[in-house]
C-alpha positions as CSV (number, residue, x, y, z in Angstrom):
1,X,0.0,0.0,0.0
2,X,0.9,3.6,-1.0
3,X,-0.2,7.3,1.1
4,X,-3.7,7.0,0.9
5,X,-5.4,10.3,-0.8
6,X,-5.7,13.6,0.6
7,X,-8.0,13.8,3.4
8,X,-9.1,17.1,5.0
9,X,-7.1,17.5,8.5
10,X,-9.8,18.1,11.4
11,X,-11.9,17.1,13.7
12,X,-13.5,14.2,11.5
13,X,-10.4,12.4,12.1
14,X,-12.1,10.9,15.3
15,X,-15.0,9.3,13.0
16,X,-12.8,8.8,9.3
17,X,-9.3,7.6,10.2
18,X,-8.0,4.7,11.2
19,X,-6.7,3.8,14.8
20,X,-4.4,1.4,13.3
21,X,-0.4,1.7,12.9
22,X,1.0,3.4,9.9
23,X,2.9,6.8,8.7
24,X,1.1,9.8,8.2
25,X,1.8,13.0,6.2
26,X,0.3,16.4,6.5
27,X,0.1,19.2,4.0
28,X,-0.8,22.3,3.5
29,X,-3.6,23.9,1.7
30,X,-1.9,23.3,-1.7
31,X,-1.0,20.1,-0.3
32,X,2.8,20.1,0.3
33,X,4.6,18.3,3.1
34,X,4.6,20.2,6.3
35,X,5.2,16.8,8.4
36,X,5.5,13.2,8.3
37,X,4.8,10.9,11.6
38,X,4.1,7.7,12.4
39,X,2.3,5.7,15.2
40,X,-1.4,5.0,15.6
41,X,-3.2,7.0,12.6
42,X,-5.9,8.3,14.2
43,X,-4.8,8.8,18.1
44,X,-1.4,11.0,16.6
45,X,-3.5,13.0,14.0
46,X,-5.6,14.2,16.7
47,X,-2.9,14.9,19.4
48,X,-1.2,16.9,16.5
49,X,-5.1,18.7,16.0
50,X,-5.9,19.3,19.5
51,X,-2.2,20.5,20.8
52,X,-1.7,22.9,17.6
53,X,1.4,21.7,16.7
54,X,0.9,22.2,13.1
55,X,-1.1,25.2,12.2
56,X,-0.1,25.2,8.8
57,X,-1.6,21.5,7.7
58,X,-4.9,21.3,6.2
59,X,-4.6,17.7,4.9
60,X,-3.7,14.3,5.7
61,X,-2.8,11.0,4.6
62,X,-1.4,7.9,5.8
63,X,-0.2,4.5,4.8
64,X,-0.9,1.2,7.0
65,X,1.6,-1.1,8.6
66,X,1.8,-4.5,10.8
67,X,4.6,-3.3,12.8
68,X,6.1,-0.2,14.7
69,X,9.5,-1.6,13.2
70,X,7.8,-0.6,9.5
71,X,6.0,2.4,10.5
72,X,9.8,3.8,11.7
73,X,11.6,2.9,8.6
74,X,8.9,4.3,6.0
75,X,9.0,7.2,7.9
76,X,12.6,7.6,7.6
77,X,12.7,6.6,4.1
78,X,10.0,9.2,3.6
79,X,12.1,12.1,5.8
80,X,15.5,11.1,3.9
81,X,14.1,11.1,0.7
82,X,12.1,14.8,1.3
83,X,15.4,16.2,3.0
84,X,17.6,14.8,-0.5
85,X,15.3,16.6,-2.6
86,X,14.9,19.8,-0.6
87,X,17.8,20.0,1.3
88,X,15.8,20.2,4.5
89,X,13.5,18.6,6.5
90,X,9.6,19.6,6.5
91,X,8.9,22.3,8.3
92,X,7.3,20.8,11.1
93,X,10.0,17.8,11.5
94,X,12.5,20.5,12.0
95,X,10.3,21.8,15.2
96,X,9.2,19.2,16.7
């Protein structure tokens, strides 16, 4: 499985994401990386959401994973692979 499509980033996480393990990237409102995570979908969207960490990210979208082992790695793949092309991490890696 690939990053899902773009889903709007609010509160209808609670009822629309899934509280399973996988990586997660949000974008802004044209839909460029501003952060990737990983961990339980919809329990780290909304602790993201709720403690404002992000203010910049109007989207979301994640891939699945069986393990926290593959969660990590695609998430480092995804930051090492943003950071070649850029030359920095997303904004919101950088912070927190």
């Amino acid at each position: 499985m690939v990053l899902s499509q773009w889903w709007t980033y609010d509160h209808s996480i609670a009822a629309y994401s899934p509280d399973e393990l996988g990586v997660y990237e949000l974008g802004d409102e044209a839909e460029i990386t501003v952060y990737y995570g990983s961990g339980k979908i919809r329990t780290r969207l909304l602790d993201h959401l709720n403690k404002k960490e992000c203010p910049m990210a109007r989207y979301y979208r994640f891939e699945l994973f069986r393990t926290e082992e593959e969660c990590r790695a695609k998430e480092q793949q995804l930051l090492d692979n943003y950071e070649k092309k850029h030359g920095v991490l997303p904004m919101y890696n950088e912070r927190i």
